[in-house]
Gaussian input, Z-matrix of N, CA and C with variables (Angstrom, degrees):
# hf/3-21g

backbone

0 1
 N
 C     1     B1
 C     2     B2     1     A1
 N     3     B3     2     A2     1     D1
 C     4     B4     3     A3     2     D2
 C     5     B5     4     A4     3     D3
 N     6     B6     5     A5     4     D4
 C     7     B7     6     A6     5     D5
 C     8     B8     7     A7     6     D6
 N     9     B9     8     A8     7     D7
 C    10    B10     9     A9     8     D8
 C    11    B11    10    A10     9     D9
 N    12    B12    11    A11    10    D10
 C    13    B13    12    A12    11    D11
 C    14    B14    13    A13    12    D12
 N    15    B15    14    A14    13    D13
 C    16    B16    15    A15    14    D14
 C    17    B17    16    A16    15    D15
 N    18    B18    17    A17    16    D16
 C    19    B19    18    A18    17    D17
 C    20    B20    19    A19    18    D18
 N    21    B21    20    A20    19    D19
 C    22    B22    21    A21    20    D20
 C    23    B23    22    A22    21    D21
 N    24    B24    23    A23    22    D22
 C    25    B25    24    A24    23    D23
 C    26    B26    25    A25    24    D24
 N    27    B27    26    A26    25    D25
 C    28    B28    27    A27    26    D26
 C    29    B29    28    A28    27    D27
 N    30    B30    29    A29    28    D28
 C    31    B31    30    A30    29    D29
 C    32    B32    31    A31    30    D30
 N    33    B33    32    A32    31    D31
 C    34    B34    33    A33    32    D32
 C    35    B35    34    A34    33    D33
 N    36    B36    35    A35    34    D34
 C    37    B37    36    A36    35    D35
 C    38    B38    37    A37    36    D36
 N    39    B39    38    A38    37    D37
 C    40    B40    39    A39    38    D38
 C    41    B41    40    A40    39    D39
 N    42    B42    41    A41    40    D40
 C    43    B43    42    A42    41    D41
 C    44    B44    43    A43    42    D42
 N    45    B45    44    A44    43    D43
 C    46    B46    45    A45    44    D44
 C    47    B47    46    A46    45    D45
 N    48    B48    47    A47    46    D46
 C    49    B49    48    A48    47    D47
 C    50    B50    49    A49    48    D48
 N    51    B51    50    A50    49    D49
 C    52    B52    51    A51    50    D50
 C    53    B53    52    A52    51    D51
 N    54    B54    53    A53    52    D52
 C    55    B55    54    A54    53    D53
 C    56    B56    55    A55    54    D54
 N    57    B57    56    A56    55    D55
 C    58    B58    57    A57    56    D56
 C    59    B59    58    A58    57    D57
 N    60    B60    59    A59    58    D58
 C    61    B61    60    A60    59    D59
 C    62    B62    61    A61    60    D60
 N    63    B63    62    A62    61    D61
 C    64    B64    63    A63    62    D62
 C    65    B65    64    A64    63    D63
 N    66    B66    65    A65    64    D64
 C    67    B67    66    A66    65    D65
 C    68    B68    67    A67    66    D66
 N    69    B69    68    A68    67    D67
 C    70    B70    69    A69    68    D68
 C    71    B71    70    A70    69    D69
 N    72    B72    71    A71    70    D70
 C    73    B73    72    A72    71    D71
 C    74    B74    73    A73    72    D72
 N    75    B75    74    A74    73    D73
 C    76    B76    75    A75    74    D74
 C    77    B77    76    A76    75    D75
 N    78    B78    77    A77    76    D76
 C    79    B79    78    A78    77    D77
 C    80    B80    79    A79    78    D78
 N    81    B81    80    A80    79    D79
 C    82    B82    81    A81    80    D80
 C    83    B83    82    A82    81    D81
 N    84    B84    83    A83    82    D82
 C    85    B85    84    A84    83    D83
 C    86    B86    85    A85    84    D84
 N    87    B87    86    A86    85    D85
 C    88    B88    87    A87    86    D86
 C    89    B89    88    A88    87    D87
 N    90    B90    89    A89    88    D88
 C    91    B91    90    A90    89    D89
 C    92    B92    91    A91    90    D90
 N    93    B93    92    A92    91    D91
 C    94    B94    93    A93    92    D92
 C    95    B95    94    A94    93    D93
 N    96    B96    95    A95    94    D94
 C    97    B97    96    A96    95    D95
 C    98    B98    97    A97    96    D96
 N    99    B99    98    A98    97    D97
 C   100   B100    99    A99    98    D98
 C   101   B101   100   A100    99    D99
 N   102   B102   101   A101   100   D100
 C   103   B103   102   A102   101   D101
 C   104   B104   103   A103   102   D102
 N   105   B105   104   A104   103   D103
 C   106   B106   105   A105   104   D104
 C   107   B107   106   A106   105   D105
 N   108   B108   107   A107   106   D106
 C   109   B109   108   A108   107   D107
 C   110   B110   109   A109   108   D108
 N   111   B111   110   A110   109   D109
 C   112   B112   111   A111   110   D110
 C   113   B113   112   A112   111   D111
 N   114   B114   113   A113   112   D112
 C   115   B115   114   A114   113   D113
 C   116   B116   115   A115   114   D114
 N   117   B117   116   A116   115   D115
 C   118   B118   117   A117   116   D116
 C   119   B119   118   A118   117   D117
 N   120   B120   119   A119   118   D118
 C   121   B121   120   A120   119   D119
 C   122   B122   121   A121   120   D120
 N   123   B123   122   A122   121   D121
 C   124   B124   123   A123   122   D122
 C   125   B125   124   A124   123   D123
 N   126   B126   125   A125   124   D124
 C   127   B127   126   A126   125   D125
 C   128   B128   127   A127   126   D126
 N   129   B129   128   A128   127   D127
 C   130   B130   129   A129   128   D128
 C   131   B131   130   A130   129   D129
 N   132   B132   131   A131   130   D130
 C   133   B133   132   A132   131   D131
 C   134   B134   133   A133   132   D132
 N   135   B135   134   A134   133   D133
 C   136   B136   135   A135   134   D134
 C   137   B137   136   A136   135   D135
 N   138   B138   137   A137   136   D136
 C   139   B139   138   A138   137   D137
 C   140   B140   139   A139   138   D138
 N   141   B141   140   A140   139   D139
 C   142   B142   141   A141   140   D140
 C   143   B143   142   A142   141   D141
 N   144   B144   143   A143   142   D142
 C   145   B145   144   A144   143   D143
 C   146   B146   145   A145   144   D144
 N   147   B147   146   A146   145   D145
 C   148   B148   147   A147   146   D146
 C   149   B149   148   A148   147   D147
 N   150   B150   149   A149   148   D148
 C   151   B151   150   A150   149   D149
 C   152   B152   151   A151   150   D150
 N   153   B153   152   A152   151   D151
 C   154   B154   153   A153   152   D152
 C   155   B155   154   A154   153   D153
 N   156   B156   155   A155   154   D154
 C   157   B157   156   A156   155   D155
 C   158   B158   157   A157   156   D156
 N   159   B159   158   A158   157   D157
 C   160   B160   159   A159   158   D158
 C   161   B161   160   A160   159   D159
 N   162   B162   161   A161   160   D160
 C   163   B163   162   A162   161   D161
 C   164   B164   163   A163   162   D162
 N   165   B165   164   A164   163   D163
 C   166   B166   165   A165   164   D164
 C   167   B167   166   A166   165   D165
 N   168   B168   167   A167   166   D166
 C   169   B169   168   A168   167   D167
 C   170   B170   169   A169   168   D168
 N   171   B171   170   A170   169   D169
 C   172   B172   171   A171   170   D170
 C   173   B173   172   A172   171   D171
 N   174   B174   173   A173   172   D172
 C   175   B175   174   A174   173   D173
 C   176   B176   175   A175   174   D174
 N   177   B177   176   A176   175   D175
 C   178   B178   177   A177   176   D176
 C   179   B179   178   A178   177   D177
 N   180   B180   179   A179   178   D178
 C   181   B181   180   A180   179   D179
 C   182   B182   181   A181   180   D180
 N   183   B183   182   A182   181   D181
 C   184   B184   183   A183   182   D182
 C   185   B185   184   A184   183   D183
 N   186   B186   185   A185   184   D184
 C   187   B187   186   A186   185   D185
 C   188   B188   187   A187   186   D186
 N   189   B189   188   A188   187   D187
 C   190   B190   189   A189   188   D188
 C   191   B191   190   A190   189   D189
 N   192   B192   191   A191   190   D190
 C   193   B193   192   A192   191   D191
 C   194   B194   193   A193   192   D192
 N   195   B195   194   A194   193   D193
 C   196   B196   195   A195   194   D194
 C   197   B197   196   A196   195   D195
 N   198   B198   197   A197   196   D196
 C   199   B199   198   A198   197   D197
 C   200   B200   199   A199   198   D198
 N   201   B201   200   A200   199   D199
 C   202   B202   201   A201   200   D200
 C   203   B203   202   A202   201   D201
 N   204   B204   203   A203   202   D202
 C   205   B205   204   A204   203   D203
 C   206   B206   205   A205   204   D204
 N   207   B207   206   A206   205   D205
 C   208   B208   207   A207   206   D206
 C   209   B209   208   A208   207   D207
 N   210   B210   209   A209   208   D208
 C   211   B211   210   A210   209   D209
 C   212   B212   211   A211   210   D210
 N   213   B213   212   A212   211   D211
 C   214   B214   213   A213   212   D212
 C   215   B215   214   A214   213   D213
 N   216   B216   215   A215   214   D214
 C   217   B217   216   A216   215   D215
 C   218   B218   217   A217   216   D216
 N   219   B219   218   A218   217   D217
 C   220   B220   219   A219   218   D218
 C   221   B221   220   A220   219   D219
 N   222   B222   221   A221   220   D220
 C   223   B223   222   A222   221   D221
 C   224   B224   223   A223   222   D222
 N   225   B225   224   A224   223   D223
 C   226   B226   225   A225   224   D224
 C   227   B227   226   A226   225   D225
 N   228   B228   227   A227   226   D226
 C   229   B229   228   A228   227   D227
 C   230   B230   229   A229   228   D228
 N   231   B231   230   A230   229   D229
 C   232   B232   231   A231   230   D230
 C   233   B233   232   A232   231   D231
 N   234   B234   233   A233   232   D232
 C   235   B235   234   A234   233   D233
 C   236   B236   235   A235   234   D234
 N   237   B237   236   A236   235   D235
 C   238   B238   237   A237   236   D236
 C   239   B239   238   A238   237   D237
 N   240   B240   239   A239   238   D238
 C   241   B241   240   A240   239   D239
 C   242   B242   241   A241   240   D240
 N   243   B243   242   A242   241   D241
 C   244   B244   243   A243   242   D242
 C   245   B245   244   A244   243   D243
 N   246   B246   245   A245   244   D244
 C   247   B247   246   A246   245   D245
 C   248   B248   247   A247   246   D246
 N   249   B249   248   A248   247   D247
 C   250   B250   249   A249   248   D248
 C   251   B251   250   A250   249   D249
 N   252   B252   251   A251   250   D250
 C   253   B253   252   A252   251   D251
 C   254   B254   253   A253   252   D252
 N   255   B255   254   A254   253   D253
 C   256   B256   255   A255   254   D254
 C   257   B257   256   A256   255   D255
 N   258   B258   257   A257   256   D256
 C   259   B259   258   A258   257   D257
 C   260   B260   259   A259   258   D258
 N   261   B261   260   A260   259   D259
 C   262   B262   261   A261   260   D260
 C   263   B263   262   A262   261   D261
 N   264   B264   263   A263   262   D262
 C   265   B265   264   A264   263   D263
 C   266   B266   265   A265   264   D264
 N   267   B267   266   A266   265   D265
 C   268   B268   267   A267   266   D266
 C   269   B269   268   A268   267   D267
 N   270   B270   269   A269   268   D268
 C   271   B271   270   A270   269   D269
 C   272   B272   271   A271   270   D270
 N   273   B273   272   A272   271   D271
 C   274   B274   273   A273   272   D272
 C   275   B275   274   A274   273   D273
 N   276   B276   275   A275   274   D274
 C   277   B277   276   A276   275   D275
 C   278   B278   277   A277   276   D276
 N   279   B279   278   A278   277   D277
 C   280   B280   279   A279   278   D278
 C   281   B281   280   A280   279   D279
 N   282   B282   281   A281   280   D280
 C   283   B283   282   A282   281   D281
 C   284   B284   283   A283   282   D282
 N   285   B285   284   A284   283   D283
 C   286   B286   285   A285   284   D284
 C   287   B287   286   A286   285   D285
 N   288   B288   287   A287   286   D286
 C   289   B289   288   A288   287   D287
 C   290   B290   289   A289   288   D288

   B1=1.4507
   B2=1.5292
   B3=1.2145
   B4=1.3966
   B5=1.3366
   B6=1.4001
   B7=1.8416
   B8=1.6033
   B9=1.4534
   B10=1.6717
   B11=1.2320
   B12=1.2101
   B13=2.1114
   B14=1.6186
   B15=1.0836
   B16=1.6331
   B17=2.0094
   B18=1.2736
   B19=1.2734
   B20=1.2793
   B21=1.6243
   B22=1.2675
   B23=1.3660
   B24=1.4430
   B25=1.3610
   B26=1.2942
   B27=1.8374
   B28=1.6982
   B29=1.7265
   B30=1.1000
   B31=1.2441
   B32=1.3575
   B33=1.5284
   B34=1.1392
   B35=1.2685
   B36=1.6515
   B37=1.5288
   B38=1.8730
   B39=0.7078
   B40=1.7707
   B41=1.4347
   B42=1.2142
   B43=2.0715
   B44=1.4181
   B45=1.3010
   B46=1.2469
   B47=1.6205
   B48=1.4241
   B49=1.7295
   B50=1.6120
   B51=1.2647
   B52=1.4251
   B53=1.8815
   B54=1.2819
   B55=1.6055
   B56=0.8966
   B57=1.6767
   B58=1.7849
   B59=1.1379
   B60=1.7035
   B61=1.2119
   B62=1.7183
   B63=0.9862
   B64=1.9812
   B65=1.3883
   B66=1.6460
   B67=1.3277
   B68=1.4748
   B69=1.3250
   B70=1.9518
   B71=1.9965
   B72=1.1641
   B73=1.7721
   B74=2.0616
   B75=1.1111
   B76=1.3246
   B77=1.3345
   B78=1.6859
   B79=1.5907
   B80=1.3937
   B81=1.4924
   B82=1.3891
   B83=1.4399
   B84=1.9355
   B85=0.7111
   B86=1.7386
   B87=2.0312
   B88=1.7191
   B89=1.6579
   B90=1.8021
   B91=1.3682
   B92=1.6701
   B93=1.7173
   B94=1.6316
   B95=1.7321
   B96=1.5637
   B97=1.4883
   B98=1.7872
   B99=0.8448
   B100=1.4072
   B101=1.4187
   B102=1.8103
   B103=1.2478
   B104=1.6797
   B105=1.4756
   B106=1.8184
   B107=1.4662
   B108=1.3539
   B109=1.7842
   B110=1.1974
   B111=1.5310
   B112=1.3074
   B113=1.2806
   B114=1.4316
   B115=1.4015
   B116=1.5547
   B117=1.2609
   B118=1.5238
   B119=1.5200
   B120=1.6561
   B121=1.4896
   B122=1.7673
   B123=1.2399
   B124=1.7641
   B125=1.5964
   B126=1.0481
   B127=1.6997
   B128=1.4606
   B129=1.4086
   B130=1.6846
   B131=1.6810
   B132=1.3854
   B133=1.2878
   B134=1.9684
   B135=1.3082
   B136=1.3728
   B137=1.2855
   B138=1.6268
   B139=2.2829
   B140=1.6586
   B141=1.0999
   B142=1.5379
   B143=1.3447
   B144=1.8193
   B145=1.4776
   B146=1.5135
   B147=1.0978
   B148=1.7373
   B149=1.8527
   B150=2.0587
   B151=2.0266
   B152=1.5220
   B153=1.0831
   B154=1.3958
   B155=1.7615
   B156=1.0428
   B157=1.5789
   B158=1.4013
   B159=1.2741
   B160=1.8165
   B161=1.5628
   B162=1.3281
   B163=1.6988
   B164=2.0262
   B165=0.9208
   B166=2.0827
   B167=1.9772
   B168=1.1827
   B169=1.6080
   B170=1.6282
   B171=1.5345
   B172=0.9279
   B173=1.6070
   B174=1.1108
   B175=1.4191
   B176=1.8097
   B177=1.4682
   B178=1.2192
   B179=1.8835
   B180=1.9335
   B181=1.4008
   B182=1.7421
   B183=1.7637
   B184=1.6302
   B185=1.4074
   B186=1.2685
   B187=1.5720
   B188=1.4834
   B189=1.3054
   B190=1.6101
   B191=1.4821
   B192=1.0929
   B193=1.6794
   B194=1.9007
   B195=1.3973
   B196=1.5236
   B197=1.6809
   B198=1.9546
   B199=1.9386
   B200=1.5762
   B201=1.1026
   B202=1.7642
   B203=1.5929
   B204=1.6853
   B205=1.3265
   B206=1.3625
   B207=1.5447
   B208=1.3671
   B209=2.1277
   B210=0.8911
   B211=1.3592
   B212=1.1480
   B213=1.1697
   B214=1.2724
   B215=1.6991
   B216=1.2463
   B217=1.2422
   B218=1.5174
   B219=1.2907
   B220=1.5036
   B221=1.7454
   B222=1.5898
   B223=1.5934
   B224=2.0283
   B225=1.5488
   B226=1.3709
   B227=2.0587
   B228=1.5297
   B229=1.4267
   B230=1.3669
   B231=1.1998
   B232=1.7616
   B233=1.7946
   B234=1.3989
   B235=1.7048
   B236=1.6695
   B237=1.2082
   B238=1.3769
   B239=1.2357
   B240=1.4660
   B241=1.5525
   B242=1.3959
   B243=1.2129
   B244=1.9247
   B245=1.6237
   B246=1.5970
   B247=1.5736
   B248=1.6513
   B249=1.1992
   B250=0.9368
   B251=1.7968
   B252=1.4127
   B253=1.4891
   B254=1.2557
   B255=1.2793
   B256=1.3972
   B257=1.8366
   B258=1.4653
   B259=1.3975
   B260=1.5650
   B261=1.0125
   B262=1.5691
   B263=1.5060
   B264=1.0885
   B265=1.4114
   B266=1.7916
   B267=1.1144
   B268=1.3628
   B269=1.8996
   B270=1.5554
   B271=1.4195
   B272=1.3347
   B273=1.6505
   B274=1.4730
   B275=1.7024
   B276=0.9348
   B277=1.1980
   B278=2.2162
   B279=1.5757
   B280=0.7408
   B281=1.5125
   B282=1.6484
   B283=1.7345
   B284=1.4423
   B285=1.6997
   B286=1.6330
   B287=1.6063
   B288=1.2842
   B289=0.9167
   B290=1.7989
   A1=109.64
   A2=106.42
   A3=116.32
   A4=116.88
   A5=132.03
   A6=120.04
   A7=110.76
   A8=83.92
   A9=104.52
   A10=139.64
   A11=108.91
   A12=112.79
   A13=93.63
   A14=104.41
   A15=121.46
   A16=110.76
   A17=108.65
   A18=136.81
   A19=129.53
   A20=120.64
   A21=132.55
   A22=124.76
   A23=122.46
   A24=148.68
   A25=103.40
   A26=111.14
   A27=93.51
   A28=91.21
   A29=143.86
   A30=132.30
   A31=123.05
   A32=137.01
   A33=155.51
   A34=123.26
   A35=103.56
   A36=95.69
   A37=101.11
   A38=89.58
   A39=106.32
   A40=106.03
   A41=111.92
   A42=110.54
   A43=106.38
   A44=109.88
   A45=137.55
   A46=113.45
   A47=117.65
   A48=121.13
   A49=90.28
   A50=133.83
   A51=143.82
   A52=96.17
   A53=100.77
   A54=112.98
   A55=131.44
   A56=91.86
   A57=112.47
   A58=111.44
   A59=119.06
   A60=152.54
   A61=106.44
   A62=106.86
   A63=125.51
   A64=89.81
   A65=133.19
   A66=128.73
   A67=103.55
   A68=115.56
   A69=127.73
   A70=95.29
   A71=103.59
   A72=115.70
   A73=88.59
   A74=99.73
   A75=100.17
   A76=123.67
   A77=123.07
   A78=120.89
   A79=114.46
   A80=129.84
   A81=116.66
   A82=100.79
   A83=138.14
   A84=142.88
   A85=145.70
   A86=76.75
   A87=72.44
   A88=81.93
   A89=98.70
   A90=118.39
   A91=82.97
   A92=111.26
   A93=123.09
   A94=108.55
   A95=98.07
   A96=116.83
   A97=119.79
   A98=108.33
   A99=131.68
   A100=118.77
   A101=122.15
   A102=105.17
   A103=110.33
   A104=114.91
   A105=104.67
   A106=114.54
   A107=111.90
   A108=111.00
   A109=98.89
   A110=112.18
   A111=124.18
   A112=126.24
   A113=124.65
   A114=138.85
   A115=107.44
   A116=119.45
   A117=103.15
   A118=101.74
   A119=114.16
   A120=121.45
   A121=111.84
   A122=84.71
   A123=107.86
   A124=127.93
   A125=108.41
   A126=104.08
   A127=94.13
   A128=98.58
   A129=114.57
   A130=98.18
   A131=112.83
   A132=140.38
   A133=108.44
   A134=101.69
   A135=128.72
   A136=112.20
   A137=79.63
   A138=103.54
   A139=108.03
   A140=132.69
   A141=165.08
   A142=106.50
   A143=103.55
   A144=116.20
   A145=121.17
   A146=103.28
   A147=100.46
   A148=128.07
   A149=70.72
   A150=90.53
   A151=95.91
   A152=149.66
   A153=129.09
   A154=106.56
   A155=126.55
   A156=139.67
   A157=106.89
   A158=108.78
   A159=120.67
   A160=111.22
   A161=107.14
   A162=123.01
   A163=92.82
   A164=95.78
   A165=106.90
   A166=110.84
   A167=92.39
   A168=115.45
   A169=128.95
   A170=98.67
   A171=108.15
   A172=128.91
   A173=158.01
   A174=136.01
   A175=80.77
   A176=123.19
   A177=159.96
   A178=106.44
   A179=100.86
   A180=81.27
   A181=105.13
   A182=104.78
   A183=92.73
   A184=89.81
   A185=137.43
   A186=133.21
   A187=107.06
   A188=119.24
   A189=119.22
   A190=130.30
   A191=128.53
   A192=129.22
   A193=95.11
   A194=122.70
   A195=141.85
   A196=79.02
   A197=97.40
   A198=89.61
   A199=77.29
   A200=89.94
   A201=113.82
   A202=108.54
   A203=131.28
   A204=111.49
   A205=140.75
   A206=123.21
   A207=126.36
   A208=98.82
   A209=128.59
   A210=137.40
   A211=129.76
   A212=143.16
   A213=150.92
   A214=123.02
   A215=112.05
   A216=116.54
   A217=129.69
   A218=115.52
   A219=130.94
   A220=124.44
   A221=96.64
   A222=114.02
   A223=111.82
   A224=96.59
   A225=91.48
   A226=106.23
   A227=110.07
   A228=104.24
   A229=135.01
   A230=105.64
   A231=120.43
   A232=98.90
   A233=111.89
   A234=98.08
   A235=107.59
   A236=105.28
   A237=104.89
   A238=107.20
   A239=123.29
   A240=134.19
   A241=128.68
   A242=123.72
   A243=123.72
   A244=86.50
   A245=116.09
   A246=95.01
   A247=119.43
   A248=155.98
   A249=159.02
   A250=96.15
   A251=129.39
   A252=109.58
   A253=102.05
   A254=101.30
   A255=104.00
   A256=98.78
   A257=117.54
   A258=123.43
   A259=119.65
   A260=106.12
   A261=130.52
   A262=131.88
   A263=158.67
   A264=138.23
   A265=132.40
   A266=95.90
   A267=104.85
   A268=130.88
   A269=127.57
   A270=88.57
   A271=98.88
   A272=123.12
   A273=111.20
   A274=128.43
   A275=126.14
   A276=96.03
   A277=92.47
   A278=129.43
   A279=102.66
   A280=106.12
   A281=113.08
   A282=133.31
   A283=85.58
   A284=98.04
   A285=111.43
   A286=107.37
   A287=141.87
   A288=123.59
   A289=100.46
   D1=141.89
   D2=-175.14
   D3=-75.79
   D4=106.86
   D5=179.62
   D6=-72.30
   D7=109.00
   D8=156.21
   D9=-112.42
   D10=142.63
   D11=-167.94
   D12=-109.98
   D13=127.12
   D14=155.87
   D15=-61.22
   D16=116.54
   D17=157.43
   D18=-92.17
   D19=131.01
   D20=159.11
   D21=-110.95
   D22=103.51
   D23=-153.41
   D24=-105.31
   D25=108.44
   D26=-176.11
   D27=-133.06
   D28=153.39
   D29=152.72
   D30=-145.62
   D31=177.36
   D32=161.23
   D33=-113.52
   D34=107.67
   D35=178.83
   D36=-124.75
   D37=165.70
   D38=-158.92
   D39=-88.40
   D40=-48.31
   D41=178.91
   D42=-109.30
   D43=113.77
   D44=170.11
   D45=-29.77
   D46=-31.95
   D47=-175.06
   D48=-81.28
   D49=-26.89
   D50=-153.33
   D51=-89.99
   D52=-62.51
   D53=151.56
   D54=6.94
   D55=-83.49
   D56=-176.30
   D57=-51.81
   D58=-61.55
   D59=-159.18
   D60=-56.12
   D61=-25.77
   D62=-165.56
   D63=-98.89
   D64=-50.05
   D65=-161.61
   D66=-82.78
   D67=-38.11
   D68=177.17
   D69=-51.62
   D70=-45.00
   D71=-162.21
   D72=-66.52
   D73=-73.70
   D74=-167.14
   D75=-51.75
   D76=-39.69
   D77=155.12
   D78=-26.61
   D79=-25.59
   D80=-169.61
   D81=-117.69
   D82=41.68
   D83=125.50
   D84=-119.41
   D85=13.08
   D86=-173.00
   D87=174.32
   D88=178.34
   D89=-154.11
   D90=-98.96
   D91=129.46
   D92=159.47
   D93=-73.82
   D94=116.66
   D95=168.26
   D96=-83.99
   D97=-41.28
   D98=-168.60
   D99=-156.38
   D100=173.55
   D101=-155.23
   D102=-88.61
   D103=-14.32
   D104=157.19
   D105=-119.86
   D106=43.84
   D107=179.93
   D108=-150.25
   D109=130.82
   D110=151.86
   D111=-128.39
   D112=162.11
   D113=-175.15
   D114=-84.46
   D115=120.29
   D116=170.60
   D117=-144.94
   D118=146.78
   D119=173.41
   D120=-121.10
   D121=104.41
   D122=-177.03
   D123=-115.99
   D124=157.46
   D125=-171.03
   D126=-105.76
   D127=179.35
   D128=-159.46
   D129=-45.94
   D130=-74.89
   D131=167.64
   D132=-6.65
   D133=-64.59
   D134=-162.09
   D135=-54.41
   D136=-42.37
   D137=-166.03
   D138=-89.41
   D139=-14.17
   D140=151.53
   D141=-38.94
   D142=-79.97
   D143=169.31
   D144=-55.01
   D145=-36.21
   D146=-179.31
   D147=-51.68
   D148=-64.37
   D149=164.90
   D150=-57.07
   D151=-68.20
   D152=-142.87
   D153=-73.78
   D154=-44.22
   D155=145.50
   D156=-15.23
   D157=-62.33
   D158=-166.90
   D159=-73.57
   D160=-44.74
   D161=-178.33
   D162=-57.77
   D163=-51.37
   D164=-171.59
   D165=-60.45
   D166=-21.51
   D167=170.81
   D168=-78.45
   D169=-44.37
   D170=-161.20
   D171=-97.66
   D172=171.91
   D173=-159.36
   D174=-148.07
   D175=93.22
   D176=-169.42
   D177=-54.00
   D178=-34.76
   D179=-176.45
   D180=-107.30
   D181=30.36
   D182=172.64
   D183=-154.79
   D184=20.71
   D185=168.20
   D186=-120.86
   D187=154.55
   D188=163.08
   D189=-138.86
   D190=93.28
   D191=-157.56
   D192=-93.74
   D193=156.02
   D194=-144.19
   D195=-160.13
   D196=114.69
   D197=151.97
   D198=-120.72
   D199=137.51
   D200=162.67
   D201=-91.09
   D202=76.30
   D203=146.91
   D204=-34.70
   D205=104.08
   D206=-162.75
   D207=-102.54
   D208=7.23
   D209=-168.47
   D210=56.68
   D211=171.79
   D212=-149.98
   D213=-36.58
   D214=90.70
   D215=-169.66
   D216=-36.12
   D217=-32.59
   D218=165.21
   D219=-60.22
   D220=-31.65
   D221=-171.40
   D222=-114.38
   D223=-17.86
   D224=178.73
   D225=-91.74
   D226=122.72
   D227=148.20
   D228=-112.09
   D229=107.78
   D230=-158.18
   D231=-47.66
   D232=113.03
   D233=162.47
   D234=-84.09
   D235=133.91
   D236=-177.12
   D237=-145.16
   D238=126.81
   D239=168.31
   D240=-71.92
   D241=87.90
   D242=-155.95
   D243=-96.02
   D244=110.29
   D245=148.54
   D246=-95.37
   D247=136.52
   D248=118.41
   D249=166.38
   D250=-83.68
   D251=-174.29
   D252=-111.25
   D253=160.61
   D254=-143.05
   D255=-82.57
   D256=177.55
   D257=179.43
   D258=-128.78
   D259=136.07
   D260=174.87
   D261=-74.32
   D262=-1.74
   D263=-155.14
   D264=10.45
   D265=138.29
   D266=175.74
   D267=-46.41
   D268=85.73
   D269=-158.69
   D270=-103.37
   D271=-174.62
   D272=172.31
   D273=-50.10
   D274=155.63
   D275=167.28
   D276=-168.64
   D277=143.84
   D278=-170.82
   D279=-95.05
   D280=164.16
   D281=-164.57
   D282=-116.21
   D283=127.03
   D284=169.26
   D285=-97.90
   D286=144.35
   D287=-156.67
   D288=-138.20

């Protein structure tokens, strides 16, 4: 089995074309929570590629991306208070690539 850590991916980026481009990237590592945070459960490898993906995206002295390591995806269950629609957790699931 593959070790995976649950991530919370939130950021601020400043130009809207930059935006898109960051939110298109992140759909293909994880579940969209909100409109700059998503949930994603990735292995060492995965979370590596992402940041380096994200760093190549990003324009460092006016954007700011946040991964929140939440720990071991198998053993962590996020308590989380959703008011308005409701929320999901990350579960396994396999990525065709």
């Amino acid at each position: 089995m593959i070790d995976e850590r649950l991530y919370i991916v939130a950021y601020d980026i400043s130009d809207p074309r930059r935006w898109r481009r960051v939110f298109k990237l992140m759909k293909g590592y994880g579940r969209w929570l909100q409109l700059s945070v998503f949930q994603c459960r990735l292995s060492a490898r995965r979370r590596a590629e992402m940041a380096r993906r994200l760093e190549e995206l990003i324009r460092a002295e006016a954007d700011h991306v946040l991964i929140l390591d939440l720990g071991p995806a198998d053993r962590v269950d996020p308590r989380v208070e959703s008011l308005g629609k409701s929320f999901e957790s990350v579960k396994r699931s396999a990525v065709v690539i």
